[in-house]
Every structure is written in structure tokens, then in C-alpha cells.
N, C-alpha and C positions, 0 to 999 in steps of 0.2 A: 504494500500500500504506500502512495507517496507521502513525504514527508516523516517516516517511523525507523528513521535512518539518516546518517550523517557524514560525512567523509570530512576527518579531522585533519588529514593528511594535506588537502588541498590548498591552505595559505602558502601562499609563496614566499614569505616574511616573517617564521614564525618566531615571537620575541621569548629571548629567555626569562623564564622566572627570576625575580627579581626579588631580593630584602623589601621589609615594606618601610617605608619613609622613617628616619630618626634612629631606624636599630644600625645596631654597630655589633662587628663581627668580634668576637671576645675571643683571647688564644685560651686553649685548655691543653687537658694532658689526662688522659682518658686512665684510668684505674682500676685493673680489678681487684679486690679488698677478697682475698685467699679467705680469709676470716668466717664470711658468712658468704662468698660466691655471689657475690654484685658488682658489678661494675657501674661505676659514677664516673662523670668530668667535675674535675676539680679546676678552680678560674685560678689567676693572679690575685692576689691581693691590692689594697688601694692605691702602698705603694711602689709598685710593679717588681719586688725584689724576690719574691718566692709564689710560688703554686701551691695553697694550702687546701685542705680538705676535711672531709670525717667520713668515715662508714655510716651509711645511713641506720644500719641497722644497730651496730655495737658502739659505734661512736668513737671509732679507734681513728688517731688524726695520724694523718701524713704530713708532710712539708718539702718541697722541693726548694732549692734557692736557686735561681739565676745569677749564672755568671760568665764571664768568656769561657773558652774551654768545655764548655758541658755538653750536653747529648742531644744529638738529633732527632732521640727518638719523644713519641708521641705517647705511646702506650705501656705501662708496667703496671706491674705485681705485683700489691702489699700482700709479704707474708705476716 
């Protein structure tokens, strides 16, 4: 029947999804807490010198520091 169908494909222009106006992209460092097996993103703090956190569930805190020399990586494993 016409109309009960759509072809999304057809823009010739299609724009990418976008942040919505005023957010701002926050660097993390993704966690998974061995403890109780959850993984959370912990932020920077306010001011920008460590990646602090807690396990949602046991409340056990992490702390990263930023500094030259440190690691590329994004993702670890509180034992």
C-alpha cells in the first residue's frame, strides 16, 4: 500500500548526528571495579590533575593523577 514505507537511504546529504547545543565532551577513563564486576567512567576532577572515582556499589575509590609520561591507555582494572 502507498505510503506504509520509507526509503531512508535516499538523502543525498545525510548530516551526522551531532552533541546537542552547550554539552561539552568530558575525557574519562572507563573502569572495571574487579570488586563487585561493574564497570563505570570515572571524569577528571575540577582541577584537571587526577581521574577520580568510586564503585558504585562498595564505594571503593580509585584515583588516577595526570602527568607527562603516563599511559595511553583508556581502560583498567581495579583489583
Amino acid at each position: 500500500m502507498p505510503g506504509d514505507s520509507i526509503d531512508l537511504s535516499s538523502d543525498p546529504n545525510p548530516r551526522p548526528a551531532s552533541a546537542p547545543a552547550g554539552s561539552k565532551r568530558r575525557d574519562f577513563l572507563g573502569i572495571q571495579f574487579s570488586c563487585c564486576s561493574i564497570y563505570v567512567r570515572i571524569y577528571k576532577n575540577r582541577e584537571g590533575t587526577h581521574y577520580e572515582g568510586n564503585c558504585p556499589k562498595c564505594y571503593r575509590a580509585v584515583r588516577f593523577e595526570i602527568g607527562s609520561g603516563g599511559s595511553d591507555s583508556r581502560f583498567y582494572t581495579a583489583y
